[in-house]
C-alpha positions in Angstrom: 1.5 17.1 58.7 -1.5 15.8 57.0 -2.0 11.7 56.9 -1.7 9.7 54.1 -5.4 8.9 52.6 -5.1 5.3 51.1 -9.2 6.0 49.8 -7.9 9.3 47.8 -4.6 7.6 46.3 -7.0 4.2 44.7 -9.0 7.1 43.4 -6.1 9.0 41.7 -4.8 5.7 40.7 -8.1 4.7 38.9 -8.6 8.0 37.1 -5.0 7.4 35.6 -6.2 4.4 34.5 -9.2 5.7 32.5 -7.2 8.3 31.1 -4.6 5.7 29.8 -7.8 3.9 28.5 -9.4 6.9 27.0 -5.9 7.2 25.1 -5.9 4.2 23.4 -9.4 4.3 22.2 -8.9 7.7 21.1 -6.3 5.6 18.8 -3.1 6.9 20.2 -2.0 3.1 20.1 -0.7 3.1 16.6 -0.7 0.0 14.5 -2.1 0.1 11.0 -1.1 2.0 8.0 -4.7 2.6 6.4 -4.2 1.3 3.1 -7.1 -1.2 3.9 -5.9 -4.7 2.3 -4.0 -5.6 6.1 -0.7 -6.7 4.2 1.1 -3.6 5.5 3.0 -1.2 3.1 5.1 -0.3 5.8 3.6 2.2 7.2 4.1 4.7 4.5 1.3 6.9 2.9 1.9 6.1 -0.2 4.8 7.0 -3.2 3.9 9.3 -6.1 4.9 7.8 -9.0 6.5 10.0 -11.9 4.6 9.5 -15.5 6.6 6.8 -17.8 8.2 5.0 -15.1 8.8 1.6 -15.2 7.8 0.2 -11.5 9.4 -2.9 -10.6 8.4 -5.8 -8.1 10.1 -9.3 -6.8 7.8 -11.6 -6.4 8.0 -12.9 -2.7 4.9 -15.3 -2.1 3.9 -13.3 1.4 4.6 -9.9 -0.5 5.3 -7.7 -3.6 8.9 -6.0 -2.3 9.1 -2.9 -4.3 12.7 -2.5 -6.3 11.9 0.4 -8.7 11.8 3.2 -8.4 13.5 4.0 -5.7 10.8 5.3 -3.4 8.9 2.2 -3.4 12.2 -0.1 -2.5 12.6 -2.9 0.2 9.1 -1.6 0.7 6.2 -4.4 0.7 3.4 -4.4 -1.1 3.9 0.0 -0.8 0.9 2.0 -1.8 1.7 3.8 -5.3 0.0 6.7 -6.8 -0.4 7.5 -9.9 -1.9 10.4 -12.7 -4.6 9.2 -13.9 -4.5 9.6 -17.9 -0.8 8.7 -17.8 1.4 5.8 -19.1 3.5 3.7 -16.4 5.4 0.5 -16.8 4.8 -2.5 -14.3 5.7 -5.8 -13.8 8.1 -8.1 -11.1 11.6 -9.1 -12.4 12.7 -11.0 -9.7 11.4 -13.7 -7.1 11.2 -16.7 -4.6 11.2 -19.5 -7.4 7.1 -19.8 -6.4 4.6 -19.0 -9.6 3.8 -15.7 -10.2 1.8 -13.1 -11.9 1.0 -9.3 -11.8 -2.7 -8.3 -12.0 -4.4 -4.8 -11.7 -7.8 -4.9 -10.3 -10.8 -2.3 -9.5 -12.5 -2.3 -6.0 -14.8 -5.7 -7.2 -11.3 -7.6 -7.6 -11.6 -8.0 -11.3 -9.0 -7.4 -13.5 -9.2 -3.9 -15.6 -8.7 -4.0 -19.4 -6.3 -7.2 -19.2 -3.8 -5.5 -17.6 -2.0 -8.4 -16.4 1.2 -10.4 -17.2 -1.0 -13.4 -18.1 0.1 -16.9 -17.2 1.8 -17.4 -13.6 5.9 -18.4 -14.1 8.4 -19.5 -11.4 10.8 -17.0 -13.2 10.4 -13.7 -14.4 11.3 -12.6 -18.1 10.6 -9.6 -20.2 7.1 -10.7 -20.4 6.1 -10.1 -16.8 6.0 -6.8 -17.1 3.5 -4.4 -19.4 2.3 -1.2 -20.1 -0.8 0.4 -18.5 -2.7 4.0 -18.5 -3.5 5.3 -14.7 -7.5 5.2 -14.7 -9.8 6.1 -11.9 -11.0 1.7 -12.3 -7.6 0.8 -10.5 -7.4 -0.3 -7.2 -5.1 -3.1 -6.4 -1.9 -4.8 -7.9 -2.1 -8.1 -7.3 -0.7 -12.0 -7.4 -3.2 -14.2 -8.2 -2.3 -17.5 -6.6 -1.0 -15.4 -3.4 -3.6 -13.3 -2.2 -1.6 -11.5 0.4 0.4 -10.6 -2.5 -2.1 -7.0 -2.9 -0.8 -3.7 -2.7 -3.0 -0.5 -2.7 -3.0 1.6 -6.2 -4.3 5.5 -5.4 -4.8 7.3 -9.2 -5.1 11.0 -8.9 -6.7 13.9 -11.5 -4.1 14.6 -13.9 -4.1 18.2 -13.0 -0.4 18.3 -13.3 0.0 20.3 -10.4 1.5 19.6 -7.1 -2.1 19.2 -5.2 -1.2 22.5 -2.8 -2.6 24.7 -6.0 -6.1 26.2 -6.6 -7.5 27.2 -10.1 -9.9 30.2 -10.3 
């Protein structure tokens, strides 16, 4: 019967180690959802949003929580993509009781073609909420007295296909 080699079982025990190591690096660990602005959209990719939709918001001081349509809901801040060259609705119409308002923003953080609900309001009415065309410009939605109130706008071509189809 062969002996029991303590030497050879730390070295088995070590290379498990690595391997485990390896794996996280390699990021096996998870975490993060990619959008890039670190407030989390639930770990979704992102929700294709359908031409003339209205997409609604309440306002929630740490978070937009999507209500509308349903793909975005109970979500925070979710991801939403859009056709560029179409119309969409936005705005929040519910909230926390803390001053609001809904911007949309290009990567430099500045708002594109006044598309915002304008002053900040504890409660929501029919004015927090306006009309906007999907342009390549858009980045972010945002609240700008809550920063951590940003979630991640993705505009595609306005191809009006599906993505999975080729032209020739």
């Amino acid at each position: 019967m062969a002996q029991d080699n303590p030497v050879s079982r730390r070295t088995a025990l070590k290379l498990t180690g690595a391997a485990a190591s390896t794996a996280l690096v390699a990021g096996c660990s998870g975490g993060g959802n990619g959008n890039g602005n670190g407030n989390g959209d639930n770990g979704s990719s992102g929700v294709e949003i359908e031409p003339g939709t209205h997409i609604d918001f309440s306002g929630q001081t740490t978070h937009w929580e999507g209500l509308a349509p349903s793909g975005i809901e109970g979500q925070q801040n979710p991801t939403i993509i859009l056709t560029e060259g179409e119309t969409y609705t936005i705005g929040w119409s519910e909230g926390d009781g803390a001053n609001h308002n809904l911007e949309l923003r290009n990567s430099n953080g500045e708002v594109v073609d006044e598309y915002t609900t304008g002053a900040t309001v504890a409660e929501p009415g029919d004015s927090e909420q306006f009309e906007f065309t999907a342009s390549s410009d858009l980045a972010t939605y945002n609240c700008n007295p809550h920063p951590q109130m940003e979630g991640t706008i993705e505009v595609q071509s306005g191809s009006g296909g599906s993505g999975n189809e080729s032209s020739e």
